[in-house]
KENUBA-179805 format. One record per atom (N, C-alpha, C): x, y negated, z. Coordinates in steps of 0.05 Angstrom, whole numbers, plus 5000, padded with zeros to 4 digits. Layout:
REM residues N
XYZ
...
This chain:
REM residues 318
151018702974
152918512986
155418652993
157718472988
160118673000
161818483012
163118583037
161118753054
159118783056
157918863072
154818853085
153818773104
154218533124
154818563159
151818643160
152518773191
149318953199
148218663212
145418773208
144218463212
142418273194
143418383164
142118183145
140118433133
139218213114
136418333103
137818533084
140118533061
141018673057
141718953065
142218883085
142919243107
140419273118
139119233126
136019333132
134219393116
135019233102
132519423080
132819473051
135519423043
136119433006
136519723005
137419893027
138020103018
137420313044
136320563035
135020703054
137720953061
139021003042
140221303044
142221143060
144021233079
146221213094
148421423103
148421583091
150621803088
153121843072
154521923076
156621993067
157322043051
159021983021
157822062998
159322452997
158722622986
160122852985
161722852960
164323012974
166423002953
165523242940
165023372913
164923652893
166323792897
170023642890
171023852894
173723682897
176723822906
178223602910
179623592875
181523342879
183023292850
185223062859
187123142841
188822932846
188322702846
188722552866
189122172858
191222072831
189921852822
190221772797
188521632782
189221542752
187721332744
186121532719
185121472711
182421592697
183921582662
182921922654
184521982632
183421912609
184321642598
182221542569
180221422583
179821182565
178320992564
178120812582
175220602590
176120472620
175120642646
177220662662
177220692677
175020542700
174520702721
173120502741
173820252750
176420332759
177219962766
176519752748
176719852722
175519692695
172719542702
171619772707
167719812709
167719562736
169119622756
167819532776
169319152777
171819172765
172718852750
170218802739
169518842714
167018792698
164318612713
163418922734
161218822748
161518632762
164118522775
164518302800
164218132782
165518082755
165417822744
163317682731
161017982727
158417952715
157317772742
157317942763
156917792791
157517482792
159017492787
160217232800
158416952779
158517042756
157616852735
154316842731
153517062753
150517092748
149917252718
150117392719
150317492680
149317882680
146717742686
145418092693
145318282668
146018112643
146118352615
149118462627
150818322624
153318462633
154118632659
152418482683
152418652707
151018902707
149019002686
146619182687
149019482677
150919362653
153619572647
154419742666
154519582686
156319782711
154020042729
151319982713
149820182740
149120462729
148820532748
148320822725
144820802717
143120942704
140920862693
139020892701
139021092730
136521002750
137220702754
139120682760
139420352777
139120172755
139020192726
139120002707
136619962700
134420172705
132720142695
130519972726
130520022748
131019962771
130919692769
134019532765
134419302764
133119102732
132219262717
130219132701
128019002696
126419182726
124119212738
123718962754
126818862768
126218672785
126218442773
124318242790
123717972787
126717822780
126517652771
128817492768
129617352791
127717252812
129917182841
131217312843
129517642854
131717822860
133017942850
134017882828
137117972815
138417802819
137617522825
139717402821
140017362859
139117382875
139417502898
142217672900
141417922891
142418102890
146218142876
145617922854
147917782841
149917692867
149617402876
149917272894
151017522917
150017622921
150317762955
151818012943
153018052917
155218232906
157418082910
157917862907
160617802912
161617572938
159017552959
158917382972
158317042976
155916982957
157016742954
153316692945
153016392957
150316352946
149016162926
151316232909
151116092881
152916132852
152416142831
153616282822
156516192816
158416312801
161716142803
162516292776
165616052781
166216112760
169416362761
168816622746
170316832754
173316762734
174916952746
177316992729
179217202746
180217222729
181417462734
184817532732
186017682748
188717682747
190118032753
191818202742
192918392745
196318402769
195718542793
198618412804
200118632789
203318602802
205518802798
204119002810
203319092836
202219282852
201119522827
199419392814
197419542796
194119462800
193519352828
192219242835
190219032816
188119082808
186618812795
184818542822
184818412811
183918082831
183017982819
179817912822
177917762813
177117532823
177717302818
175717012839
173316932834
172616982845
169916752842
169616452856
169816282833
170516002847
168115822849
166715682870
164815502870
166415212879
164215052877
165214792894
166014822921
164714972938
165415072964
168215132980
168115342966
169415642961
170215752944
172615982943
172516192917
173016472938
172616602931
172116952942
174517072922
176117132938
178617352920
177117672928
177717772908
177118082911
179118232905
180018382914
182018582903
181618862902
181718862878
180919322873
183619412875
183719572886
186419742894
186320042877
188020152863
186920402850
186420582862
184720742835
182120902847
183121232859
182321282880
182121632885
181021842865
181121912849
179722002826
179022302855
176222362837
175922732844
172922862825
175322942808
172623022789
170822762772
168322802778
166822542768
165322402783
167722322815
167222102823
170221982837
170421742836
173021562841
171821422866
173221402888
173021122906
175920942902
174720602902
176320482911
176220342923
178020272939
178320042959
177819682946
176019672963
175719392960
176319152972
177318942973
178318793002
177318472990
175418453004
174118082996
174817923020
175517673008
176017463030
175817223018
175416963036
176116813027
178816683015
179316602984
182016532981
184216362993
183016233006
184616073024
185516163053
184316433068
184716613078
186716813081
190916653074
191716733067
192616983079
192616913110
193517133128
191217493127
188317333112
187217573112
185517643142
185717383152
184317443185
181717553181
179917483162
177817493159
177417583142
178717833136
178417993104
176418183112
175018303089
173218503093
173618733075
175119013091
174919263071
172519433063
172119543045
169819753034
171119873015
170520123018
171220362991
168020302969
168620282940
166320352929
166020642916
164020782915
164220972908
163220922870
164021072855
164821092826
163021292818
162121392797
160721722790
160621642754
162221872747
162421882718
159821942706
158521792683
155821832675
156121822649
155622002626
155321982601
157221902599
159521942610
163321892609
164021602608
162221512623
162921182622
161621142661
164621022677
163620962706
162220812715
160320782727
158420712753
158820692778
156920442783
157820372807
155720612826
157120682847
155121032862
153820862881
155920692902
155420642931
157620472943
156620352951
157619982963
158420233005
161320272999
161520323025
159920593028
158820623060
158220843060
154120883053
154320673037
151220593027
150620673001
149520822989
148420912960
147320622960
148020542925
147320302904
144420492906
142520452917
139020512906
137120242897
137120172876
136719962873
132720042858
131220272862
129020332866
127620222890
129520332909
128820312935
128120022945
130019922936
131919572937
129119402919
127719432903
126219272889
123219422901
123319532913
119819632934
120619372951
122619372966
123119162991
123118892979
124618862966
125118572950
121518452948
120518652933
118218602921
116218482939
116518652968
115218602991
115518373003
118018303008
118718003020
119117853006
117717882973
118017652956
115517582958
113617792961
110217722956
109217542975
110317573006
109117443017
110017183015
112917093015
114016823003
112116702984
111316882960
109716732944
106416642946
106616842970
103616702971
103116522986
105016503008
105516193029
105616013007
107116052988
107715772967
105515762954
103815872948
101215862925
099715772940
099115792968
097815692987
098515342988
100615312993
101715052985
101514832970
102115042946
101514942917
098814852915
096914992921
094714892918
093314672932
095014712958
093214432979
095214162960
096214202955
098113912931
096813872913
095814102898
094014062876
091813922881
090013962907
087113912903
088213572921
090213502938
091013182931
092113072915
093813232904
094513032867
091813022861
089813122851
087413092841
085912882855
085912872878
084512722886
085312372887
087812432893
088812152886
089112042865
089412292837
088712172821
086112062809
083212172817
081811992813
080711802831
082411792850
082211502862
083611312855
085811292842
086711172818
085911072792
084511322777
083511202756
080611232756
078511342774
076511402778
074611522758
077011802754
075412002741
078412242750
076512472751
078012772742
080212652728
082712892721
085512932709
083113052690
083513102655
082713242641
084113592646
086613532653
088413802662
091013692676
092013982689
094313922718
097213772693
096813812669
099013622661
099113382667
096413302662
095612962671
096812872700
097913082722
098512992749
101113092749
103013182720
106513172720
107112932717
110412962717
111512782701
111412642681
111912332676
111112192646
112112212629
111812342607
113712222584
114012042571
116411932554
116511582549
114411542543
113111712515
110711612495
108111622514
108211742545
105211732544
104711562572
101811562572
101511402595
101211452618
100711272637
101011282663
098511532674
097211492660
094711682668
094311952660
096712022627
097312282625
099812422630
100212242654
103612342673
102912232695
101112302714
100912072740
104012132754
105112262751
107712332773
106712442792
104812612805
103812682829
104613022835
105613102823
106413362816
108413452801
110013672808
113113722800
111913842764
114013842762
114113992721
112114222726
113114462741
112514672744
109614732754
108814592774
105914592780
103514412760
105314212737
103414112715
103514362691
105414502696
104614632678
104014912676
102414982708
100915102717
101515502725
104715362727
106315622732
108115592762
107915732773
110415592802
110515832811
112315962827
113416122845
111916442846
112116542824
110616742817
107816822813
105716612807
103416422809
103116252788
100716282769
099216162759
097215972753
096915732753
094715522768
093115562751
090215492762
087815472731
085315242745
086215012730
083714812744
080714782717
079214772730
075914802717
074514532736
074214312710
071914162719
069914242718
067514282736
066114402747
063314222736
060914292711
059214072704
060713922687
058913672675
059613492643
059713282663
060013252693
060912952697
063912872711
065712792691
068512762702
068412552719
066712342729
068212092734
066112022767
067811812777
067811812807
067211972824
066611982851
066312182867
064812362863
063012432851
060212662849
062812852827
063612822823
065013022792
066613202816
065913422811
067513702818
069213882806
070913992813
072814152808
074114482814
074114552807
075714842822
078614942814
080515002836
082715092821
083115362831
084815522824
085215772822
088215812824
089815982837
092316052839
092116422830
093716492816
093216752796
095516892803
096217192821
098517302810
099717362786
101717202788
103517192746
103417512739
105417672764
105217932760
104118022780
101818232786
100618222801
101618642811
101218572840
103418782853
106218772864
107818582843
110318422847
111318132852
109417962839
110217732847
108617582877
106117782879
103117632886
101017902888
099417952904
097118102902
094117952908
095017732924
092617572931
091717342909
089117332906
088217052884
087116902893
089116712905
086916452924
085216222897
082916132917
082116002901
079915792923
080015562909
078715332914
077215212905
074415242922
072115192917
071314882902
068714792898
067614522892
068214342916
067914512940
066914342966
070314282977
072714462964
074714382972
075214632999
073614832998
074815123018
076415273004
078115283012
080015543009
079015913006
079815932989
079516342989
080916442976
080416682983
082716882981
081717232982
083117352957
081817652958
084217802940
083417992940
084918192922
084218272896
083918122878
082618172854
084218372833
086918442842
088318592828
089818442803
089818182809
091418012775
089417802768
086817852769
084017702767
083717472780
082417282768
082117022785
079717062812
080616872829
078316972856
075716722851
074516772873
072416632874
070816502901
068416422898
067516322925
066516542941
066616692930
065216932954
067617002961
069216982952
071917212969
071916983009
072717113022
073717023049
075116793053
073416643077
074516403073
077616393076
078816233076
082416253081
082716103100
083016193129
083616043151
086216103162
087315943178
090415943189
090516243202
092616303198
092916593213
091916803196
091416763179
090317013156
092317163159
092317503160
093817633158
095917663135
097917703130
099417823104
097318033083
098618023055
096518243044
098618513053
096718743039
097818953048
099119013023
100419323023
101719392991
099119532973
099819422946
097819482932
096419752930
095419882927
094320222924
094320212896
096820442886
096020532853
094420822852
């Protein structure tokens, strides 16, 4: 995020190192001899930013952090997108060169647009800081502007982004945490997901008085089909047995689908397991809840019942 105000999840936990970056050695200020320059690199990345466009934003990192940001889930890049240029959605960029020398990037939403301005770079050796100054554009006086130096580091002769301020870009570090406060998000929702599931189901065969053959039967309709292989009781995503880093898996339970005696079990599956999800809840015939650590594996009735207040899982052990 740039800035960073202290306070958000960003500054607490995206990045662990907090020091200073060290200068090598000194060198004249100036703009970079051949080719693009950093101010180039870091134009680039804002506008990758701004448009949501992680093939083009991934250019600017150096290759711990590219490989790093590969790793992560797709929320959190695009998290991470978003909270690069201030804004919680993505926009549409453009770009302008003043007389100064100065480059200015916007990022425009319905909202809002975010002016940025790179000011040229300090060169020293093979690393450049520049000044950064974000505000809102309509902000003309600048009351509410926010400065940060970014730090630059020449890599395989093409610049990188080092460090947002006086914060190293660790975007290793940044996807352990992400990962952490994504897991438990997703398993509140899989938890969710499933108490919807086992009443779409149920309403649906109180409706037609039999079992769904499968959770498509409880999406949306399409023109050609019928009421009973689209009940509407369930979003796209949960008919088609994928939602919020989570996998659904329903099993009629026995050869008898129809009125009350016919049983069922569903299952919620970490998609990626370690990152999206560690826990595999699952739901019994009788309609109990459980929950265990199967490592990716579907759970079962012996795992622990799932009662309110269940603890968080823990981090996985490799």
């Amino acid at each position: 995020m740039l800035p960073i105000p202290r306070g958000s999840f960003f500054f607490r936990r995206a990045v662990l190192f907090m020091i200073l970056l060290s200068v090598a050695s000194a060198g004249t200020p100036g703009q970079s001899p051949g080719g693009d320059g950093p101010a180039t690199t870091l134009r680039d990345a804002l506008v990758a930013a701004c448009s949501q466009n992680s093939t083009e934003f991934v250019r600017a990192l150096t290759v711990r952090n590219a490989e790093a940001f590969g790793r992560m889930t797709p929320p959190a890049r695009e998290t991470l997108l978003k909270r690069f240029v201030l804004l919680d959605k993505p926009g549409k960029p453009r770009t302008q060169n003043e007389t100064s020398g100065n480059v200015v990037v916007f990022c425009e939403t319905s909202e809002v647009t975010t002016r940025m301005e790179i000011e040229k770079p300090e060169l020293r050796d093979n690393l450049a800081y520049l000044p950064l100054t974000v505000k809102d554009s309509g902000d003309t006086p600048g009351l509410n502007a926010h400065r940060v130096t970014m730090g630059m580091v020449r890599e395989s002769g093409q610049w990188k982004i080092l460090s947002l301020g006086l914060l190293f870009l660790d975007l290793p570090s940044l996807e352990i945490e992400w990962d952490r406060a994504e897991i438990k998000t997703n398993e509140q929702s899989a938890i969710a997901s499933l108490k919807a599931l086992v009443e779409a189901i149920e309403i649906y065969r109180k409706t037609y008085t039999r079992l769904p053959e499968s959770l498509k039967a409880l999406g949306p309709a399409s023109k050609s089909a019928s009421k009973s292989d689209g009940a509407g009781l369930v979003d796209e995503g949960l008919a088609g047995g994928r939602k919020d880093g989570y996998s659904y898996r329903y099993v009629i339970v026995g050869a008898n689908t129809s009125g009350a005696p016919a049983k069922y079990e569903v299952a919620a599956i970490p998609a990626v397991y370690g990152r999206s999800g560690l826990r595999s809840f699952f739901c019994d015939s009788a309609g109990q809840l459980h929950a265990g650590d199967h490592r990716g594996a579907v759970g079962s009735d012996l795992d622990p019942k799932l009662e309110e207040g269940v603890p968080a899982a823990s981090d996985p052990q490799h």
